[in-house]
KOLDO-110597 format. One line per field, with one value per residue (C-alpha): residue number from 1; z, x, y. Coordinates in steps of 0.1 Angstrom, whole numbers, plus 5000, padded with zeros to 4 digits. Layout:
# residues N
seq: (NUM;...)
Z: (Z;...)
X: (X;...)
Y: (Y;...)
This chain:
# residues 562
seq: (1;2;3;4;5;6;7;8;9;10;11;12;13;14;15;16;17;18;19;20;21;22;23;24;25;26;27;28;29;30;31;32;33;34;35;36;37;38;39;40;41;42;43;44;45;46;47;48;49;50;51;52;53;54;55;56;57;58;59;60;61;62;63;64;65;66;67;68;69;70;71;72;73;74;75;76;77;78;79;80;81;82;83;84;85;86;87;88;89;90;91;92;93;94;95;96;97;98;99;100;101;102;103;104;105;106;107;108;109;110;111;112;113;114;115;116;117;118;119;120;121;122;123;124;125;126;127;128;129;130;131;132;133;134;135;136;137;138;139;140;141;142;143;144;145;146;147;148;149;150;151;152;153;154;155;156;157;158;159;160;161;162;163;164;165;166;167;168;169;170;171;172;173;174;175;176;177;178;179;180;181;182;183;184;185;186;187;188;189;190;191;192;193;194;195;196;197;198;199;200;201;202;203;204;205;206;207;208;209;210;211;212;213;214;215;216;217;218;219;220;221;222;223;224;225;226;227;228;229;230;231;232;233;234;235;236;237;238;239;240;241;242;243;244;245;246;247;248;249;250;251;252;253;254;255;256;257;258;259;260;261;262;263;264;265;266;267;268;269;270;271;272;273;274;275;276;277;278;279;280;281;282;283;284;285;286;287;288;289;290;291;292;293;294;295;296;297;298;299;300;301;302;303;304;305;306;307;308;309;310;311;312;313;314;315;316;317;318;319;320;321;322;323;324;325;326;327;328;329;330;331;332;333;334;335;336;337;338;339;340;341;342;343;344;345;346;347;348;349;350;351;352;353;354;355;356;357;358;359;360;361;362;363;364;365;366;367;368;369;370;371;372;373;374;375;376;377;378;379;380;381;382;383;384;385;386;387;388;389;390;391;392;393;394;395;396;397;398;399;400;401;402;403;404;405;406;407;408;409;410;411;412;413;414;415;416;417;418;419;420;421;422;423;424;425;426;427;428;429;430;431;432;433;434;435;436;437;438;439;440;441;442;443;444;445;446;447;448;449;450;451;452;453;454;455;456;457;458;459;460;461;462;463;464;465;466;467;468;469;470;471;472;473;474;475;476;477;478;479;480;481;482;483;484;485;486;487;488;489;490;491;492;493;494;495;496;497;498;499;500;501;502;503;504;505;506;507;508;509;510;511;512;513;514;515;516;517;518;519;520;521;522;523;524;525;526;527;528;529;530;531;532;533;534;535;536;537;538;539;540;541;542;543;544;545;546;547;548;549;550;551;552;553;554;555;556;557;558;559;560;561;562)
Z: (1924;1903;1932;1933;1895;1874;1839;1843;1863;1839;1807;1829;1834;1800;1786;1814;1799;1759;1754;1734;1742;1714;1709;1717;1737;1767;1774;1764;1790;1819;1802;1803;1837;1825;1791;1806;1828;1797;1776;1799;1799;1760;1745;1726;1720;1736;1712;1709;1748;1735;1709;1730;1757;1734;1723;1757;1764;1733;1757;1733;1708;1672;1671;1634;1631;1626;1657;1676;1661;1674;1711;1707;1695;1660;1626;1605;1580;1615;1624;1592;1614;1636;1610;1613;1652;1641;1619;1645;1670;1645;1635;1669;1677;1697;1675;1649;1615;1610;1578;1559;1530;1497;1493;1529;1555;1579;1582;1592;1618;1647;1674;1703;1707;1735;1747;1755;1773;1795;1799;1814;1836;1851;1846;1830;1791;1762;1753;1714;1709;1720;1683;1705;1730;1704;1698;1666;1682;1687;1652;1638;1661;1649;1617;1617;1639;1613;1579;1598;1602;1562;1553;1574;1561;1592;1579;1541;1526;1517;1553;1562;1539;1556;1588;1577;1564;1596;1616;1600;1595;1632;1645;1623;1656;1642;1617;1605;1597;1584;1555;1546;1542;1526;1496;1472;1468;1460;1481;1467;1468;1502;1514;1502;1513;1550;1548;1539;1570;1594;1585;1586;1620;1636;1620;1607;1572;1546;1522;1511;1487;1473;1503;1528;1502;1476;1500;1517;1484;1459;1431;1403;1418;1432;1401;1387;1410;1399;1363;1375;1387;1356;1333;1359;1369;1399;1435;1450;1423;1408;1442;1455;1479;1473;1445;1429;1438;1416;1391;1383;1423;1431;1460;1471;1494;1512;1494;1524;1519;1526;1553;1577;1567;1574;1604;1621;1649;1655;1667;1658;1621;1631;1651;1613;1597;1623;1617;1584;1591;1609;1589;1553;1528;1510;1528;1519;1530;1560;1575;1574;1606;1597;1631;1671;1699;1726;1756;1775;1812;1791;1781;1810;1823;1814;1817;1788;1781;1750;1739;1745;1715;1715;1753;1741;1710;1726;1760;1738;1717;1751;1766;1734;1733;1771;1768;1777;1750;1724;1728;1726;1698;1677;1682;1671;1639;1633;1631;1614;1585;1586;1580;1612;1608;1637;1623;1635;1618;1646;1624;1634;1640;1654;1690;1695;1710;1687;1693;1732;1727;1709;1735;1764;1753;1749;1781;1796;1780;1785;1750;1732;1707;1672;1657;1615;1607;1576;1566;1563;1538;1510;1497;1472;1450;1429;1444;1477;1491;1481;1499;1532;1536;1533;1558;1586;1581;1577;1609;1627;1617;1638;1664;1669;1667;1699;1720;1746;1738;1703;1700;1683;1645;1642;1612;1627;1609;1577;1553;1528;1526;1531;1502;1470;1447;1411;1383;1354;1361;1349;1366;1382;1415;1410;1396;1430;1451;1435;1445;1477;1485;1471;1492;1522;1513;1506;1540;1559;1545;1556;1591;1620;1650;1654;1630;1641;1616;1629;1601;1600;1568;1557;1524;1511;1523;1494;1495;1490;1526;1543;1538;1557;1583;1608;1635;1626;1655;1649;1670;1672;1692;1724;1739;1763;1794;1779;1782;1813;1827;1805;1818;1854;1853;1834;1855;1894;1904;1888;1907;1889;1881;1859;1844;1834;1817;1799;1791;1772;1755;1733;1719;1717;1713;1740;1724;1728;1765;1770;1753;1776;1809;1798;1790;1819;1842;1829;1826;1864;1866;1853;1867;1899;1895;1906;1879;1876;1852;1836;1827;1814;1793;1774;1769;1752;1733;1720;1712;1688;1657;1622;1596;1560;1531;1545;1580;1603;1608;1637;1639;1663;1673;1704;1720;1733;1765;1782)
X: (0970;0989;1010;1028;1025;1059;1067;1076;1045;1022;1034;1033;0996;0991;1006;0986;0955;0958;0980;0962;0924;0919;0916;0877;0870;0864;0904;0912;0888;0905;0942;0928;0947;0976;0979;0970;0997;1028;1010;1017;1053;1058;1032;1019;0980;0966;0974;1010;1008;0998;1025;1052;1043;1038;1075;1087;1077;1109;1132;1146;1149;1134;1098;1074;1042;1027;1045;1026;0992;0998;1007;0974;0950;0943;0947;0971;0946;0938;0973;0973;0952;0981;1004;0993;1006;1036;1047;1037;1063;1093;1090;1094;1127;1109;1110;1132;1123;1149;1136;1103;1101;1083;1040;1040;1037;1027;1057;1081;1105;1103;1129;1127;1152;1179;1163;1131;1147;1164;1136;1116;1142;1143;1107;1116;1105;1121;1152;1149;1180;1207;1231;1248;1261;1279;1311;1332;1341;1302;1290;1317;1305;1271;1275;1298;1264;1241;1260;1267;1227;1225;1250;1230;1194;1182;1178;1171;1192;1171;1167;1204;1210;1183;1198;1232;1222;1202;1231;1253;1233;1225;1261;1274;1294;1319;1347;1339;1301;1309;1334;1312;1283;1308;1309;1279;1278;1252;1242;1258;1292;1288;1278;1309;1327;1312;1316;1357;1358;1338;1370;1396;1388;1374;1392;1427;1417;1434;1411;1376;1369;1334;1335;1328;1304;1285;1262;1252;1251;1230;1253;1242;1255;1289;1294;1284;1308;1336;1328;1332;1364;1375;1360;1369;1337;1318;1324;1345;1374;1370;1377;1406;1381;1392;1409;1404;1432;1427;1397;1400;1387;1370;1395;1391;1412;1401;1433;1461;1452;1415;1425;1440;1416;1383;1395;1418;1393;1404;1432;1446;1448;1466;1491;1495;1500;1531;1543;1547;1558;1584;1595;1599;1567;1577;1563;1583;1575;1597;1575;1543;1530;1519;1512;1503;1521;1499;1521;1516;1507;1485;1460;1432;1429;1395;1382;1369;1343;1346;1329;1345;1361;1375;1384;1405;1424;1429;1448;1463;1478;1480;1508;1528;1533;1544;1580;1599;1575;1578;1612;1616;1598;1608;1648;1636;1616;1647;1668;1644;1647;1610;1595;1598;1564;1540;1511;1472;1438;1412;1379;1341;1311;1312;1317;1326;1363;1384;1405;1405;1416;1447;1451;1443;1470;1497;1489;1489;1525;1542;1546;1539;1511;1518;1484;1486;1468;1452;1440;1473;1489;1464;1482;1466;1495;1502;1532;1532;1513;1531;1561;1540;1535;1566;1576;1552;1569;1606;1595;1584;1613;1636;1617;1616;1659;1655;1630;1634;1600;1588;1557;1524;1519;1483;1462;1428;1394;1417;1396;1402;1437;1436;1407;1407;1435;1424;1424;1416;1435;1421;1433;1465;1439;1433;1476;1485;1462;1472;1511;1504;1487;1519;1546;1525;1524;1562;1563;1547;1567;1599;1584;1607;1578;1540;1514;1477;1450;1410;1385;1346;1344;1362;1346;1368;1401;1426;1434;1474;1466;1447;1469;1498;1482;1489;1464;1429;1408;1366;1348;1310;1285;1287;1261;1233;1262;1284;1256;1252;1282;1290;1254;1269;1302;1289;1257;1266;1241;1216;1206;1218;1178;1177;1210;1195;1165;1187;1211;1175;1158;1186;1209;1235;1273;1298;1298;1264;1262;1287;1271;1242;1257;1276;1240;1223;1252;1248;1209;1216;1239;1216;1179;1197;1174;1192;1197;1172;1161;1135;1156;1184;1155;1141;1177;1179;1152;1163;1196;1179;1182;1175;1186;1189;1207;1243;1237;1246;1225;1216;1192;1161;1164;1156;1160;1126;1126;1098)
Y: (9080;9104;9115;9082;9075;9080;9070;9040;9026;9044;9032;8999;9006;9014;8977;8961;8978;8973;8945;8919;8935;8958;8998;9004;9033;9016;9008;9048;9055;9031;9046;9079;9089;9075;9090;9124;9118;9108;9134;9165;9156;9146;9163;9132;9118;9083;9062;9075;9068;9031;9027;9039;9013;8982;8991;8994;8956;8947;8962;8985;8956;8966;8955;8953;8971;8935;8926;8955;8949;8915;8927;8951;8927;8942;8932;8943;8961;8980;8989;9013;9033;9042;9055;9090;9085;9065;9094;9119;9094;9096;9137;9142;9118;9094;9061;9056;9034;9011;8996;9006;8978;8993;8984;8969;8995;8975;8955;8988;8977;9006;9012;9036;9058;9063;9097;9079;9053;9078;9101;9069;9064;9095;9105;9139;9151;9136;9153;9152;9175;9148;9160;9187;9163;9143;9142;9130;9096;9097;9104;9076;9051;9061;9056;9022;9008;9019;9010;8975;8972;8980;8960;8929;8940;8951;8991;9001;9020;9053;9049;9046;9077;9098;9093;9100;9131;9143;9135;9156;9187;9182;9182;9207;9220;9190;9197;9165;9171;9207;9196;9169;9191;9215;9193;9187;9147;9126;9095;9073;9093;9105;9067;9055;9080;9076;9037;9045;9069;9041;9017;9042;9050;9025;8998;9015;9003;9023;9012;8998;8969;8955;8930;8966;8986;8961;8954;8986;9003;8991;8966;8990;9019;9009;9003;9036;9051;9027;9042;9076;9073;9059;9088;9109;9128;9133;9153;9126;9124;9161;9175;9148;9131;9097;9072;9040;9024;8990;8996;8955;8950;8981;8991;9029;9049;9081;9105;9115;9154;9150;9122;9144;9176;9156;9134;9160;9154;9116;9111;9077;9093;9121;9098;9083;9113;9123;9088;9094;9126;9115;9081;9074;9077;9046;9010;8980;8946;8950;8979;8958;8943;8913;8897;8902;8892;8873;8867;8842;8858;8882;8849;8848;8815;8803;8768;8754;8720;8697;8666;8633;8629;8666;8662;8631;8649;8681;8666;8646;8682;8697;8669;8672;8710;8704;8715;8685;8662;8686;8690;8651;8644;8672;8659;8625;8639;8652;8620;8603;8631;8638;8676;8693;8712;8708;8720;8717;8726;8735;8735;8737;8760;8795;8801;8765;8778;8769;8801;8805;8764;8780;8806;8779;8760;8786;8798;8761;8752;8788;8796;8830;8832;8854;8859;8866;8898;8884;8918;8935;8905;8910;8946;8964;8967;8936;8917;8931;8904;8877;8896;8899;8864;8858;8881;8865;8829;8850;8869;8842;8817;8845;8847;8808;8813;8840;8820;8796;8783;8777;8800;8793;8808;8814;8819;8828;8822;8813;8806;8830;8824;8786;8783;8766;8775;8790;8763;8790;8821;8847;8877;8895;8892;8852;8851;8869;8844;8812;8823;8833;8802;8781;8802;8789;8753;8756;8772;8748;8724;8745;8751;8743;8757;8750;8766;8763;8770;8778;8777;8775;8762;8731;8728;8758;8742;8731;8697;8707;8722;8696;8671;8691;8695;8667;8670;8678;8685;8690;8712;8702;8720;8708;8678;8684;8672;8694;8720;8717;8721;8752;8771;8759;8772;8800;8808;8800;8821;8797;8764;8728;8722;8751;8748;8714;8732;8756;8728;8710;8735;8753;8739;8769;8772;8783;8811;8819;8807;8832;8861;8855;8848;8885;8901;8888;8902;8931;8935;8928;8956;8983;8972;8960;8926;8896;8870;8836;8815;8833;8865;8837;8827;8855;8860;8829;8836;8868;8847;8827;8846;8836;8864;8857;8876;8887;8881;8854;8824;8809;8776;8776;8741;8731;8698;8683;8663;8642)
């Protein structure tokens, strides 16, 4: 038997053997020639052998240690046995905690890591020294994955700050990693410090604000640092790490000398740096990109299902943005000596397409699609805001002048900028909002184009703004037909009976049916199993996530049918 058995079939073996029967010594005897078998090639006991498969059966998904006492059979009180071996599993790289809350050991949250995935694979012994393979692009990716799990509650942050720590000692053949450890900071410096380099490079971000840290470090803390820079002390200031940029809303900035010393090894900051080499230091309003071009043969043609009622109001929008109607209607607007403005509010759920309907549109009636960069208008410096708005409905006035086809203004997932105007002011920050908010109303009521507005949240909208918005458009979740057709179009590989199913027992977004239709394609990809109806539904299970705290939330409601 050993001749044929592999990794793969023997953890099988093993899973087949304990799962849900227990840990007498009667199922380590029957495992006994295949946890001889694993344990010559990882050097690991039985009931590591045991742990490790129960794991495997999550897919590489996170998994509780009540969740495997439950697969075993045990109690939890019993499952403290195996901490020993649990320990034993993460000293030697092979699982990974992921959260460890305080008094209740039991309830650690365990992942496997990558190396044992691959090893299984390719039935060969774990490679636990995977740091000298990584690159710098590596380690930032890395880090952005594990301060987004933080910042979502999915990994404590001792935990989080362990991890960091290892990494960088480990890949200390990085400039990056050797500066850092070059510097003597604390946790709490060095995590903020990390969190500004995660948005710097992966997300251009100049700077951070207590929306990015507040809730990876803990409240007390941040604000510890905040009172640092102020008294100037600590590593970060004392040695020109980083500023505090506006002490009223916590804003920091990783300091330009620093910048292009510790990320010399990324090279979208070092294109900045030559930029600004090259170009004036000083940024005006002008030299702000404020907004992306979509054109119109870039959209991918998708085909898109609505309810009834949205089917009706979006062909409706769809005939007059057609050239020749909106042409029309706008040249009578304009002898009647009404506003101009052709504005919409798309609002709704997630991942009910409220942008691809934008893009869908643009794409259907030729015209170009310039997408506000809400991230770049709110400046850091008092005043310059106000002057980058301005500049989007200046730009976009000109470029409505130049075109033979009016293009779409966008303000995607507006809600902060759309919300509810200050009634006590009592900041420059809350001053600064309230007058950006008015030279948008005064805009809108200025526009000669079409503005289109996507928001989840409706409750947050000003009034002022939802009354100048002439077509209102609700995106609901779509009905069990709708389902049905989006699991068909989406799934062809799937026969109409069990789109039916799907269509019945969750109740998901488009959204969602596309994540999963994406998953399952690629699950198909890299086990080379063809895709049916069971695979489509553990996918939908795993789709049905509830996470509270900072997370996203997504109901477990199913629809029951006779």
């Amino acid at each position: 038997m050993e001749k044929d058995m592999n990794l793969a079939t023997a953890f099988a073996e093993l899973n087949r053997i304990f799962a849900g029967k227990g840990m007498d010594d009667y199922n380590f005897e029957l495992a006994k020639p295949f946890t001889d078998y694993i344990a010559g090639l990882w050097d690991i006991n039985a009931r590591q052998c045991m742990l490790l498969s129960c794991m495997l059966t999550s897919m590489g998904e996170e998994m509780t240690t009540g969740q495997i006492a439950s697969h075993i059979g045990i109690d939890n009180l019993m499952s403290l046995t195996l901490q020993k071996d649990i320990d034993g599993l993460v000293g030697k790289g092979y699982v990974v905690v992921t959260k460890n809350p305080r008094g209740v050991n039991w309830e650690q949250t365990l992942m496997l890591s990558s190396s044992v995935i691959y090893a299984i694979r390719y039935n060969k012994q774990v490679e636990t020294d995977v740091y000298k393979h990584l690159t710098a692009w590596d380690v930032m990716g890395d880090f952005a994955d594990i301060t987004r799990k933080c910042d979502y509650g999915e990994m404590d942050y001792p935990i989080l700050v362990n991890n960091i720590h290892l990494t960088l000692k480990e890949t200390r053949h990085l400039h990056f990693s050797r500066r850092l450890l070059d510097y003597k900071l604390t946790n709490d410096e060095l995590m903020l410090l990390i969190i500004a380099c995660v948005h710097l490079v992966m997300d251009e971000e100049e700077t951070i604000t207590p929306y990015d840290y507040d809730d990876i470090i803990p409240k007390g803390r941040c604000r510890m640092l905040q009172l640092m820079f102020k008294h100037k002390v600590g590593n970060l200031k004392g040695c020109g790490l980083m500023e505090l940029c506006d002490e009223s809303e916590g804003v920091f900035r990783i300091t330009d000398d620093f910048k292009y010393d510790l990320l010399s090894e990324y090279e979208n900051v070092m294109d900045s740096k030559n930029k600004t080499d090259q170009e004036s230091t000083k940024e005006t309003a002008d030299e702000v990109d404020t907004a992306n071009d979509e054109k119109t043969e870039d959209i991918v043609e998708k085909t898109l299902f609505y309810n009834p009622t949205e089917q009706v109001q979006i062909d409706r929008l769809a005939n007059l943005l057609s050239e020749e109607k909106y042409s029309e209607i706008k040249m009578r607007i304009k002898k009647s000596g009404m506003r101009m403005a052709f504005t919409c509010l798309f609002y709704g759920a997630p991942g009910t397409g409220k942008t691809e309907t934008v893009m869908q549109l643009a794409r259907k009636t030729g015209r170009k699609v310039i997408t506000v960069n809400l991230s770049t208008l709110k400046s850091m410096w008092v005043g310059e805001s106000e002057k980058n708005i301005q500049k989007v409905f200046d730009d976009y006035k000109e470029t409505v002048a130049k075109s033979e086809l009016t293009p779409i203004l966008l303000f995607n997932e507006a809600d902060g900028i759309f919300g509810k105007r200050y009634k006590r002011v009592d900041s420059e920050a809350e001053q600064s909002a309230n007058t950006i908010q008015n030279i948008i109303l005064q805009n809108m009521e200025q526009l000669d184009g079409i503005l289109i507005a996507t928001t989840n949240l409706t409750e947050n909208l000003d009034n002022a703004f939802e009354r100048r918005f002439l077509y209102k458009i609700e995106f609901n979740r779509p009905s069990l037909e709708v389902r049905k057709k989006i699991w068909q179009s989406m799934m062809p590989e799937l026969s109409v009976v069990d789109c039916n199913l799907l269509a019945r027992k969750y109740s998901f977004s488009g959204g969602q049916m596309e994540n999963i239709a994406r998953k399952a394609f690629i699950d198909s990809l890299l086990y080379d199993n063809p895709v049916n109806v069971d695979m489509v539904a553990k996918l939908c299970d795993e789709e049905n996530i509830n996470k509270n705290g900072n997370g996203f939330q997504i109901s477990n409601k199913y629809i029951k049918y006779r």
